[in-house]
Backbone as a ProteinNet text record, in pm:
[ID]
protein_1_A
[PRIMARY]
XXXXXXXXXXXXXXXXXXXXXXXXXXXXXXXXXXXXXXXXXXXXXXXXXXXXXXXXXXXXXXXXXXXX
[TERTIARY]
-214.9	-344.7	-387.1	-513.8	-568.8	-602.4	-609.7	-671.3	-703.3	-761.3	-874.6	-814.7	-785	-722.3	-817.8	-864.1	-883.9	-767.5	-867	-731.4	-807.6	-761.3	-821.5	-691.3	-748.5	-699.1	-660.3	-560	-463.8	-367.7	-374.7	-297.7	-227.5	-93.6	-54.6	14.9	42.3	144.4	247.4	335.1	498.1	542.5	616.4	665.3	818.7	860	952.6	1013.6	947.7	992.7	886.9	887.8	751.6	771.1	899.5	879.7	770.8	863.7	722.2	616.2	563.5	452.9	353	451.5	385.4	365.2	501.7	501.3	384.8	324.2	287.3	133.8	86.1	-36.7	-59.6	73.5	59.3	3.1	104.5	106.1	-1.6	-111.4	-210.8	-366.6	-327	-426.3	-407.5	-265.1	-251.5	-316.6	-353.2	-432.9	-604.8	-630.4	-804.9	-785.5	-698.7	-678.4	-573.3	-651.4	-581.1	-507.4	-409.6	-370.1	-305.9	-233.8	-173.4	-51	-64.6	30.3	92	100.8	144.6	91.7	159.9	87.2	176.3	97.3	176.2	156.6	256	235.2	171.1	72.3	16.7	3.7	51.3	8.7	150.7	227	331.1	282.4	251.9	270.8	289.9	358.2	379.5	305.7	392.9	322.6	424	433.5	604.3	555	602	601.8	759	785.3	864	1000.9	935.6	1082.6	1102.7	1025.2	1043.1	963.7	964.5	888.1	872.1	705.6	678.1	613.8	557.1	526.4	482.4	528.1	467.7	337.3	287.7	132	151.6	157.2	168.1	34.2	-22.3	-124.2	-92.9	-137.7	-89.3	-248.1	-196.7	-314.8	-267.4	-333.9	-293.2	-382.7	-366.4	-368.9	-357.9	-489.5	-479.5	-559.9	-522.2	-576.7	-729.9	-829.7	-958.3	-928	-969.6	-1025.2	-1108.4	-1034.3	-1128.3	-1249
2635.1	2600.7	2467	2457.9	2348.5	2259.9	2108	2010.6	1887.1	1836.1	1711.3	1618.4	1532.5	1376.5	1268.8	1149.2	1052.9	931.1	823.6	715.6	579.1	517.4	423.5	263.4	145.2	4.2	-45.2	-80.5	-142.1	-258.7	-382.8	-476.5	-434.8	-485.1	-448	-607.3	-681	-782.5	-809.5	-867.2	-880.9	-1003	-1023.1	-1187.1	-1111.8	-979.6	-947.5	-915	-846.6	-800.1	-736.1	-726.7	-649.5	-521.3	-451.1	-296.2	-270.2	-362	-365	-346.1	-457.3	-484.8	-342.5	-303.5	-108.5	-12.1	-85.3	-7.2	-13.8	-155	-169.8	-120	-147	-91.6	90.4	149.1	310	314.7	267.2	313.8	297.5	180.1	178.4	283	289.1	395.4	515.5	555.2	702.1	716.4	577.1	640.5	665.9	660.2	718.1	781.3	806.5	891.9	1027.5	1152.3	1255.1	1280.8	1358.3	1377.4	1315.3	1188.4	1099.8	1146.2	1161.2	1186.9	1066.1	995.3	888.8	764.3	688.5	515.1	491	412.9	309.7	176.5	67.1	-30.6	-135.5	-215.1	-280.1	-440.1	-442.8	-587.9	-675.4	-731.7	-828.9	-929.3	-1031.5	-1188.3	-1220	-1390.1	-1415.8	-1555.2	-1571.1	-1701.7	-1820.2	-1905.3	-2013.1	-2111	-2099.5	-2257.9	-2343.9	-2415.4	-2492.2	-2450.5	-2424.4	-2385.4	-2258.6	-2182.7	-2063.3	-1961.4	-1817.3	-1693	-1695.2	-1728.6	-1750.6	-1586.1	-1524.2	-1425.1	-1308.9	-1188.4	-1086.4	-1026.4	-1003.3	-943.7	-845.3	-729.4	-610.1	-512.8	-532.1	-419.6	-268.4	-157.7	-67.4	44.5	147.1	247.5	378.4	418.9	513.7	640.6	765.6	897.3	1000.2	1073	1161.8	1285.5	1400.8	1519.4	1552.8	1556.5	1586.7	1737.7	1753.3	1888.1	1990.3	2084	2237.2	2235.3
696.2	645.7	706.5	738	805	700.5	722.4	635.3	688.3	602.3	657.9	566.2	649.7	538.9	582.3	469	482.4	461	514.7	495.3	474.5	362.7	322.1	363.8	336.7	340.9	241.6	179.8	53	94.8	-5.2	40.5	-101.6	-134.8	-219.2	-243.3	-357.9	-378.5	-462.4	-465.8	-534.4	-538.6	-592.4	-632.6	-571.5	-590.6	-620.8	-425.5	-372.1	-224.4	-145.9	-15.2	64.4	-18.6	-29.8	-50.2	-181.4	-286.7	-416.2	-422.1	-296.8	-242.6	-235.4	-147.3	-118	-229.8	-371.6	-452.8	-522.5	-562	-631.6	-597.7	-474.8	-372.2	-423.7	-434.9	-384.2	-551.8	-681.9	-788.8	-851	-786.2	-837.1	-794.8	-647.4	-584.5	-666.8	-651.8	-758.6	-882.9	-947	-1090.6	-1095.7	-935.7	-956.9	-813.1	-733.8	-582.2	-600.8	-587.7	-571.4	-414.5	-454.8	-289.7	-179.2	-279.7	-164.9	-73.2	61.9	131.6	198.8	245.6	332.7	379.1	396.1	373.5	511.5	635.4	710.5	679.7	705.1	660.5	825.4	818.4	897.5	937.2	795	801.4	710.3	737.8	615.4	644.8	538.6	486.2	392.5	353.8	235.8	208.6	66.3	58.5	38.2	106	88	20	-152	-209.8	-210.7	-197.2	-217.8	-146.6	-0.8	88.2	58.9	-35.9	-85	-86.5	-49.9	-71.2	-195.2	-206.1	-366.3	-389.5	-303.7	-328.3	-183.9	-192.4	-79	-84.9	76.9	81.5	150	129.6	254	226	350.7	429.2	413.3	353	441.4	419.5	534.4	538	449.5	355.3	304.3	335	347.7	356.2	262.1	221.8	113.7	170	163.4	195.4	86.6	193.7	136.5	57	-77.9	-151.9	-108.9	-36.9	0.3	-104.9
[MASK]
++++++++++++++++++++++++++++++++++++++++++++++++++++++++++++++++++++

């Protein structure tokens, strides 16, 4: 079966790790986006307070199959 995906732009952020970062990006698209298939990630930065990764920023493109 043929299908048509769009793909939208999400930064996602974490105190905790980049991956979070993604988690936290995907889990929120999922509660008003049907259809999510796949996210690349595009973009990592953070933020350094005090010699320290005070918090993560990750980019990514996500992908959801358009509704016949």
């Amino acid at each position: 079966m043929d299908h048509t995906y769009k793909h939208i732009e999400l930064t996602g952020s974490s105190a905790e790790s980049s991956d979070q970062a993604v988690q936290n990006a995907i889990a929120k698209a999922s509660k008003t986006l049907k259809n999510l298939h796949w996210f690349e990630v595009t973009d990592t930065r953070g933020y350094i307070d005090e010699g320290g990764v005070k918090y993560w920023q990750v980019t990514i493109k996500v992908g959801f199959r358009i509704e016949d």
